[in-house]
C-alpha positions in Angstrom: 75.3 -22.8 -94.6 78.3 -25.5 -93.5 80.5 -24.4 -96.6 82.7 -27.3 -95.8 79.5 -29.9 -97.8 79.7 -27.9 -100.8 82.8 -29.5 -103.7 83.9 -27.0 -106.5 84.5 -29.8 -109.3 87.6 -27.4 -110.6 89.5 -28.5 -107.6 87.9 -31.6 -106.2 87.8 -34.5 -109.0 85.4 -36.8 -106.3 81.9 -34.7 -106.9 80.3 -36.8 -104.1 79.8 -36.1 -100.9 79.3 -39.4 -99.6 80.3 -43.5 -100.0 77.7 -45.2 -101.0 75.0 -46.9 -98.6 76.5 -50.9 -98.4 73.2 -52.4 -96.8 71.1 -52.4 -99.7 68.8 -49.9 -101.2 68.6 -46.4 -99.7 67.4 -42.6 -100.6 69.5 -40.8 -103.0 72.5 -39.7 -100.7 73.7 -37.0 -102.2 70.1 -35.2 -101.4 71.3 -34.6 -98.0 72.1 -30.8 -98.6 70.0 -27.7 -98.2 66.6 -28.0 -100.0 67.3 -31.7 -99.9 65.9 -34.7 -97.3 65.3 -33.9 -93.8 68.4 -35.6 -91.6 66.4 -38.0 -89.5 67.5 -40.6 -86.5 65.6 -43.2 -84.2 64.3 -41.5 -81.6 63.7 -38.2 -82.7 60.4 -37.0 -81.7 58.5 -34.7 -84.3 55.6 -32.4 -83.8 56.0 -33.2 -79.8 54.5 -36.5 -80.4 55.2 -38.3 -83.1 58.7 -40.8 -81.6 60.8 -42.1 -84.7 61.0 -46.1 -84.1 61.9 -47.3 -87.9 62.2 -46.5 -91.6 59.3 -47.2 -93.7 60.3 -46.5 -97.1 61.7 -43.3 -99.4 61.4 -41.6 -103.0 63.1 -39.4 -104.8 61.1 -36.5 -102.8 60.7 -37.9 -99.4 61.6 -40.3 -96.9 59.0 -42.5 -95.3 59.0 -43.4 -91.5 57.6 -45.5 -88.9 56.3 -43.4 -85.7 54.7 -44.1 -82.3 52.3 -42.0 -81.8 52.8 -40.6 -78.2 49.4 -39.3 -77.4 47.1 -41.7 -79.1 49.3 -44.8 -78.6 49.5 -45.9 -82.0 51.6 -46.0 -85.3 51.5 -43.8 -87.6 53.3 -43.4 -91.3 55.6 -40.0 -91.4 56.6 -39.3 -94.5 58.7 -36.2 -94.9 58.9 -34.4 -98.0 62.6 -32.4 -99.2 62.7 -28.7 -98.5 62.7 -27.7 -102.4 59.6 -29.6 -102.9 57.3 -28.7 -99.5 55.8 -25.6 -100.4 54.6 -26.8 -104.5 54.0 -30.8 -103.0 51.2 -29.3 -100.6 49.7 -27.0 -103.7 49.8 -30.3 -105.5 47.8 -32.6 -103.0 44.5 -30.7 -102.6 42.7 -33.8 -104.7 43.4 -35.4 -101.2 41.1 -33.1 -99.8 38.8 -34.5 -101.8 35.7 -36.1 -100.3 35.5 -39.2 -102.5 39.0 -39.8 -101.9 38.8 -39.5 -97.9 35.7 -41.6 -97.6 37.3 -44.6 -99.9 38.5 -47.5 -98.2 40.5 -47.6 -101.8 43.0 -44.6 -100.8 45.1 -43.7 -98.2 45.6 -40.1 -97.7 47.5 -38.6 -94.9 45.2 -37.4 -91.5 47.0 -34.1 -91.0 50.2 -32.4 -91.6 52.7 -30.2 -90.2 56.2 -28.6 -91.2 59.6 -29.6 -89.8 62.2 -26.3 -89.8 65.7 -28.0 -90.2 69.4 -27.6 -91.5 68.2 -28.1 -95.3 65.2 -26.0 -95.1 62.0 -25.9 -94.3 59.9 -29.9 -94.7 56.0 -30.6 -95.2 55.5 -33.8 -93.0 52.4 -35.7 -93.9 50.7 -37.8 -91.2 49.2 -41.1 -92.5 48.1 -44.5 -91.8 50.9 -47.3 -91.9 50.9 -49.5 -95.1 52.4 -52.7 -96.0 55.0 -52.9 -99.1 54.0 -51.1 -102.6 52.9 -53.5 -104.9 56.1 -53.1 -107.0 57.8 -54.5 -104.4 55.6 -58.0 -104.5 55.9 -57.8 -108.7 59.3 -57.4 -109.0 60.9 -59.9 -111.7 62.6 -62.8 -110.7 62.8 -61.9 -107.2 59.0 -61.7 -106.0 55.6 -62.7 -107.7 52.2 -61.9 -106.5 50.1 -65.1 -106.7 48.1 -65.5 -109.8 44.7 -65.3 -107.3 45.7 -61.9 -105.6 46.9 -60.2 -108.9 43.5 -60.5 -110.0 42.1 -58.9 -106.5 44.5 -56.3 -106.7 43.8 -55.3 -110.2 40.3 -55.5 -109.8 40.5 -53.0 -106.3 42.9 -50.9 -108.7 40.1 -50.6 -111.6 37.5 -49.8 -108.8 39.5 -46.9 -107.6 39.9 -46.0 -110.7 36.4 -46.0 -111.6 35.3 -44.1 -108.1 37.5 -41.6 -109.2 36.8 -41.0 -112.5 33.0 -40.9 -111.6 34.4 -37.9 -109.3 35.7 -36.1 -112.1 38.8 -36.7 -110.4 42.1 -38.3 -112.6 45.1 -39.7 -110.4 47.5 -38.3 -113.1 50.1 -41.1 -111.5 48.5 -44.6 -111.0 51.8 -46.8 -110.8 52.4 -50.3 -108.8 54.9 -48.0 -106.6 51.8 -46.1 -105.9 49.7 -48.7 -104.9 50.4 -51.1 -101.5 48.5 -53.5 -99.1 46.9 -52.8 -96.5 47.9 -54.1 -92.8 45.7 -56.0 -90.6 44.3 -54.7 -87.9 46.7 -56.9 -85.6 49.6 -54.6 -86.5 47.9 -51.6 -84.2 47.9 -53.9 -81.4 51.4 -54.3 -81.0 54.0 -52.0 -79.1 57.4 -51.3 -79.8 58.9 -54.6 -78.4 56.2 -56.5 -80.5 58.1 -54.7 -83.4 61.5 -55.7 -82.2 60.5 -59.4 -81.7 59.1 -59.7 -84.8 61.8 -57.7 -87.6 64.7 -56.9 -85.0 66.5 -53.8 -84.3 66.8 -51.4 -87.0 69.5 -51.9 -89.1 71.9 -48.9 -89.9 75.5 -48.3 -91.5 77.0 -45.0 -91.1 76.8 -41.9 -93.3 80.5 -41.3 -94.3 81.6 -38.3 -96.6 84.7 -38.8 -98.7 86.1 -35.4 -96.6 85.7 -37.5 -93.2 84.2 -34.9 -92.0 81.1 -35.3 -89.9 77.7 -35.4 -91.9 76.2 -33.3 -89.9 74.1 -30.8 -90.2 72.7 -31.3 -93.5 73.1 -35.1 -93.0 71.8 -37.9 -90.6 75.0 -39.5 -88.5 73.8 -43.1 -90.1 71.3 -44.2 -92.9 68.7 -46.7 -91.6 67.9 -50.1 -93.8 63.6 -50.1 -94.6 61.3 -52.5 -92.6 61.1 -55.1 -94.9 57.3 -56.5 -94.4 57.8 -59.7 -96.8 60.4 -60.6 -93.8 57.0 -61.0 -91.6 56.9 -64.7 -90.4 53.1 -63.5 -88.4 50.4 -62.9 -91.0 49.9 -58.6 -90.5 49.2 -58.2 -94.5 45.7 -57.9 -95.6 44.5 -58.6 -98.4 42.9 -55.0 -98.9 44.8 -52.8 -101.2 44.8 -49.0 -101.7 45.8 -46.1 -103.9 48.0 -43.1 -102.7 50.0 -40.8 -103.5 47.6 -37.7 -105.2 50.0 -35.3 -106.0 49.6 -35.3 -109.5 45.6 -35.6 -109.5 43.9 -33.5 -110.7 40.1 -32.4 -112.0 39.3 -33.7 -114.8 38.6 -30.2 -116.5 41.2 -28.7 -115.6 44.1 -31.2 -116.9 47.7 -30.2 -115.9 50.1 -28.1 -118.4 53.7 -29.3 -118.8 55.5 -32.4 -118.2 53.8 -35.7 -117.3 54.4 -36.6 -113.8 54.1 -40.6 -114.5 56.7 -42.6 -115.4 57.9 -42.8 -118.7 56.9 -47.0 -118.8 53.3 -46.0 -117.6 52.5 -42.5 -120.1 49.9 -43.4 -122.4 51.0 -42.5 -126.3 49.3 -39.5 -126.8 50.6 -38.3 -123.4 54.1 -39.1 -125.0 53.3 -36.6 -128.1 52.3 -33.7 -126.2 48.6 -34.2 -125.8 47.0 -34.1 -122.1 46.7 -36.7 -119.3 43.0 -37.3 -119.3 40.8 -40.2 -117.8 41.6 -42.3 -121.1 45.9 -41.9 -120.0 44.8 -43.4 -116.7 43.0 -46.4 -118.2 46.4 -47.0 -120.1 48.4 -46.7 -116.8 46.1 -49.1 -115.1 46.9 -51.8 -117.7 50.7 -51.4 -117.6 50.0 -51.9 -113.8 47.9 -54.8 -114.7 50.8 -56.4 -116.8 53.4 -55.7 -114.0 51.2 -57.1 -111.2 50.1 -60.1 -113.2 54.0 -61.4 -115.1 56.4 -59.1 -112.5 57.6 -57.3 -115.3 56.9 -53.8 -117.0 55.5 -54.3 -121.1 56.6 -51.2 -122.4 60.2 -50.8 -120.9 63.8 -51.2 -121.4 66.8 -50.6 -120.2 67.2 -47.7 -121.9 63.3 -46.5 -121.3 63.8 -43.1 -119.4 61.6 -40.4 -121.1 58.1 -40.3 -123.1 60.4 -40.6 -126.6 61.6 -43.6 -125.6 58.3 -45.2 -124.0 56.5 -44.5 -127.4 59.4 -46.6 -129.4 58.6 -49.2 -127.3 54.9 -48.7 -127.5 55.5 -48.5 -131.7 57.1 -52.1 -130.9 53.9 -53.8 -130.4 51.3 -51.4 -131.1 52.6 -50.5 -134.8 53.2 -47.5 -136.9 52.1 -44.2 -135.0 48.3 -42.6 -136.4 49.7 -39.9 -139.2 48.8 -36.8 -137.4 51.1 -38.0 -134.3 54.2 -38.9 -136.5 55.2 -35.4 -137.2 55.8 -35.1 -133.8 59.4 -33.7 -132.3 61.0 -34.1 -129.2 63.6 -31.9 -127.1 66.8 -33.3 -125.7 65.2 -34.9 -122.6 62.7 -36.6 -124.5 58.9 -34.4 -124.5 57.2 -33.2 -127.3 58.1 -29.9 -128.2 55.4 -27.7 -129.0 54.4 -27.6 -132.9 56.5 -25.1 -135.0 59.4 -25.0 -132.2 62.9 -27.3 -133.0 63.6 -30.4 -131.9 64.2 -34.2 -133.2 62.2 -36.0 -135.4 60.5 -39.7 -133.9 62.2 -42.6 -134.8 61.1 -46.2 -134.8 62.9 -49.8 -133.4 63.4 -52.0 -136.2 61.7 -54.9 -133.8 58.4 -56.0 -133.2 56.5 -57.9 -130.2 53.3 -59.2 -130.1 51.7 -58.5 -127.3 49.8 -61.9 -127.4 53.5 -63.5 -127.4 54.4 -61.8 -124.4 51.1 -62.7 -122.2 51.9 -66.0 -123.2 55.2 -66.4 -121.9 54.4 -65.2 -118.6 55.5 -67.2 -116.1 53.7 -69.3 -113.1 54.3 -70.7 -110.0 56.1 -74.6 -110.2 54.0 -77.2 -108.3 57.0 -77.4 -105.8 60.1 -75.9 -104.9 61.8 -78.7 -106.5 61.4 -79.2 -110.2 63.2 -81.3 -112.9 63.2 -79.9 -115.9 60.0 -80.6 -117.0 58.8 -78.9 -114.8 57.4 -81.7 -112.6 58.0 -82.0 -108.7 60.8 -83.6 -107.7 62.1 -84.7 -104.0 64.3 -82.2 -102.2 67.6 -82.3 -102.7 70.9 -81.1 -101.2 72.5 -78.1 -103.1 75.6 -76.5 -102.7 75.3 -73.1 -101.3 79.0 -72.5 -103.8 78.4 -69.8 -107.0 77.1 -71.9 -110.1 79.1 -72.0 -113.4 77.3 -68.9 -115.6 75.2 -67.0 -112.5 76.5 -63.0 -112.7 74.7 -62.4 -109.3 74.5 -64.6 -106.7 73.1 -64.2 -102.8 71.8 -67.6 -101.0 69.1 -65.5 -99.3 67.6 -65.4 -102.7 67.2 -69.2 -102.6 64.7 -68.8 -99.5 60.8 -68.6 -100.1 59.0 -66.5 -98.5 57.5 -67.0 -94.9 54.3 -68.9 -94.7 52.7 -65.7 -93.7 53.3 -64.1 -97.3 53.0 -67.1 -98.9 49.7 -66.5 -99.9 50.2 -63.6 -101.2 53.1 -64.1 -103.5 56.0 -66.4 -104.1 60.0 -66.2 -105.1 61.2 -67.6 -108.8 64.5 -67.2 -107.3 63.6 -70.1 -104.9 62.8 -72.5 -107.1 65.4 -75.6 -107.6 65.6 -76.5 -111.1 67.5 -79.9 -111.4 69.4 -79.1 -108.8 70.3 -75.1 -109.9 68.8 -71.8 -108.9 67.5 -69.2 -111.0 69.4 -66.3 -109.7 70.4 -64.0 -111.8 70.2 -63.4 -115.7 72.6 -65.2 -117.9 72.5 -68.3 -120.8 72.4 -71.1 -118.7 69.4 -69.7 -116.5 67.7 -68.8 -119.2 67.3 -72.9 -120.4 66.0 -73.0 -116.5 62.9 -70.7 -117.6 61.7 -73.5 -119.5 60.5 -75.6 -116.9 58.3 -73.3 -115.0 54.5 -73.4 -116.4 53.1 -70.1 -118.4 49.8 -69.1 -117.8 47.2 -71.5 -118.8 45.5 -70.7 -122.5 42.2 -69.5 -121.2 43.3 -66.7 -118.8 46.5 -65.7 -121.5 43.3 -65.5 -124.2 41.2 -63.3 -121.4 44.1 -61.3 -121.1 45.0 -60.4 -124.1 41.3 -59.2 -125.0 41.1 -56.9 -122.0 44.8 -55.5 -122.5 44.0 -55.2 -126.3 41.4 -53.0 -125.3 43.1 -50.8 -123.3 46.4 -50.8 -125.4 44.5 -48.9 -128.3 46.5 -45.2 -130.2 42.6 -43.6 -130.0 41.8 -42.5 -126.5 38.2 -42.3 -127.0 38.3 -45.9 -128.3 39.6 -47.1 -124.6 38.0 -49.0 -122.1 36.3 -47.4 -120.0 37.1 -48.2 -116.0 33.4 -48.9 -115.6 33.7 -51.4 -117.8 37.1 -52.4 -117.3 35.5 -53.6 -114.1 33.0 -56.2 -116.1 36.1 -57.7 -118.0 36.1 -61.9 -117.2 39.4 -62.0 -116.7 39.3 -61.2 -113.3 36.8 -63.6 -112.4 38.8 -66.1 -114.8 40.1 -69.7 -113.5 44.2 -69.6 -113.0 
């Protein structure tokens, strides 16, 4: 191993290895080491057919890319798991194996696999179909919005999984917006590598630099490649079929797993949170977080500071109330998980806030009637705006200010694009707040179908649940917007 990577903090006050990415949002950098990400570059061929031609995506585990496939002439999704996590991820994924889950147009699981030796260890590569953007990435606050329309079709195709799944004896164990994306049309097969290039440009990278100045190399890439970004697309290539992947923390439903919760903290179901295990009921909980999140942009039971099961149940106890008795006895270890009863750790405490969950429904927000607004909330003739930093904005970048191409319009839209008496919402601060109040909320009779189904699903008592069959009856999705 390159000695010269490794940084003995007694003599080296930096404990990085490398500056920061400056293009935007990249893989954790520091994960370039041995039993870390797989150093990868346009071009490289994998597998002796499988040619490198952009970045798709990454995790904390893996990084996601876009490859030509050399012998059947067509794309294909690498993604490439870290070394320290190959040999337990492929243990993990056998659910994908599973019958009902390959035959489902609802999933996409990977068509075969195949391991990469490299300078940080030994990778499991998993070969899949290419996918549009995770639906986190259309639901994302102020800066995208799925359409009221297509929040309803995903949710619904999200329950249906669900419920094929569950009728499988088969529970995802991780059912998150970030593991959920569209689908691409079948015109995105068609085109070769110069369609690609006409239509998002040349990759974009920015080298890899260590505070040594030392080369990267081996255990890192010589540059760090900027994601296809899909909501870019000005040609329509985004279905609007959505599917479920990501199975490796499914499992049978009789044989639940032992340990900690793979889900994120803001999706764990309370009894999760207490030490009690993921079942088909914690699922039903995740999918109405996800139905929140894909329906206002915004996660219900988070905060800042919402990191661990501990806190998640605080801000469950928020809107839910007081904790059933025989949970409240409950302690937690310094990372926030129950600790087993009779064994030490920190007693469950309570915010001194409340939330209705009725109030927060309510106040999600809608799409304006036009880009320009007064603030009323009525459309208004365009008007020139200076592109200069408003008085109170924290944040500001004019790309935010431009909607989405026509080819996602109809998918989802941009809050951030929206001109508000001649201001931008932009980024968080007092005066944008008073801008909130002149874009529409969601009209009383879906906020009052919502609020029953979520109701039903937000429930202490698993057993009292809905159930995803009939989750799937619910009139909210086939409710007027």
């Amino acid at each position: 191993m390159d000695q010269s990577f490794e940084t003995d903090p007694d003599s080296d006050p930096n404990p990085w290895k490398y500056f920061p990415f400056q293009l935007g949002e990249s893989e954790y950098l520091e994960k370039y080491e041995p039993g870390g990400f797989h150093p990868v570059h346009i071009g490289d061929v994998y597998d002796g057919r499988y040619r490198v031609v952009h970045k798709l995506g990454f995790g904390g585990f893996s990084t996601v890319w876009l490859a030509r496939d050399t012998i059947s002439h067509r794309w294909a999704a690498l993604k490439i798991i870290v070394a320290s996590q190959s040999q337990t991820y492929e243990a993990r994924s056998t659910i994908a194996s599973h019958p009902s889950v390959i035959q489902s147009p609802h999933f996409a699981v990977p068509d075969r696999r195949f391991w990469i030796d490299g300078p940080n260890g030994q990778h499991l590569c998993l070969v899949g179909p290419v996918l549009g953007p995770d639906l986190a990435k259309l639901s994302k606050g102020i800066y995208s919005r799925i359409k009221p329309d297509f929040a309803k079709e995903v949710s619904l195709q999200a329950a249906q999984a669900l419920a094929q799944l569950h009728a499988s004896g088969i529970c995802h164990g991780d059912l998150t917006v970030h593991n959920m994306a569209v689908r691409l049309t079948d015109q995105f097969d068609l085109y070769d590598e110069a369609d690609l290039i006409d239509l998002f440009g040349h990759p974009a990278t920015s080298p890899l630099i260590t505070y040594s100045r030392k080369s990267p190399k081996p255990h890192g890439p010589d540059y760090i490649v900027v994601a296809l970004d899909f909501l870019a697309s000005t040609t329509p290539i985004l279905s609007r079929d959505t599917c479920i992947f990501d199975f490796d923390q499914s499992f049978a439903v009789g044989s639940p797993p032992s340990g900690r919760p793979g889900i994120p903290a803001k999706y764990v179901a309370p009894e999760v949170a207490v030490g009690r295990v993921l079942s088909p009921a914690s699922d039903i909980w995740a999918l109405g977080c996800a139905i929140f999140r894909l329906r206002s942009g915004d996660d219900l039971f988070f905060d800042y500071d919402t990191c661990c099961p501990e806190d998640a149940l605080r801000q469950i106890a928020k809107f839910l109330g007081e904790l059933p008795d025989d949970w409240k006895q409950t302690r937690f270890d310094e990372d926030g998980f129950a600790v087993a009863g009779g064994q030490e750790g920190d007693a469950f405490w309570t915010l001194d806030v409340t939330e209705r969950l009725e109030d927060r429904i309510e106040a999600i927000l809608d799409e304006p009637p036009s880009l320009f607004i007064n603030d009323q909330g009525q459309a208004v003739e365009p008007v020139d705006t200076s592109m200069d930093d408003q008085p109170g904005f924290v944040i500001f970048d004019p790309e935010l200010r431009i909607p989405f191409p026509a080819a996602i319009g109809s998918l989802a839209w941009r809050p951030t694009a929206i001109c508000v008496s001649g201001g931008y919402f932009t980024a968080y601060s007092e005066e944008s707040e008073e801008m909130l109040k002149a874009f529409p909320r969601l009209s009383g009779s879906e906020s009052r179908l919502l609020i029953d189904l979520l109701s039903r699903i937000f429930t202490y008592d698993p057993a009292k649940r809905m159930k995803a069959e009939d989750v799937l009856q619910h009139a909210w999705f086939k409710s007027s917007t």
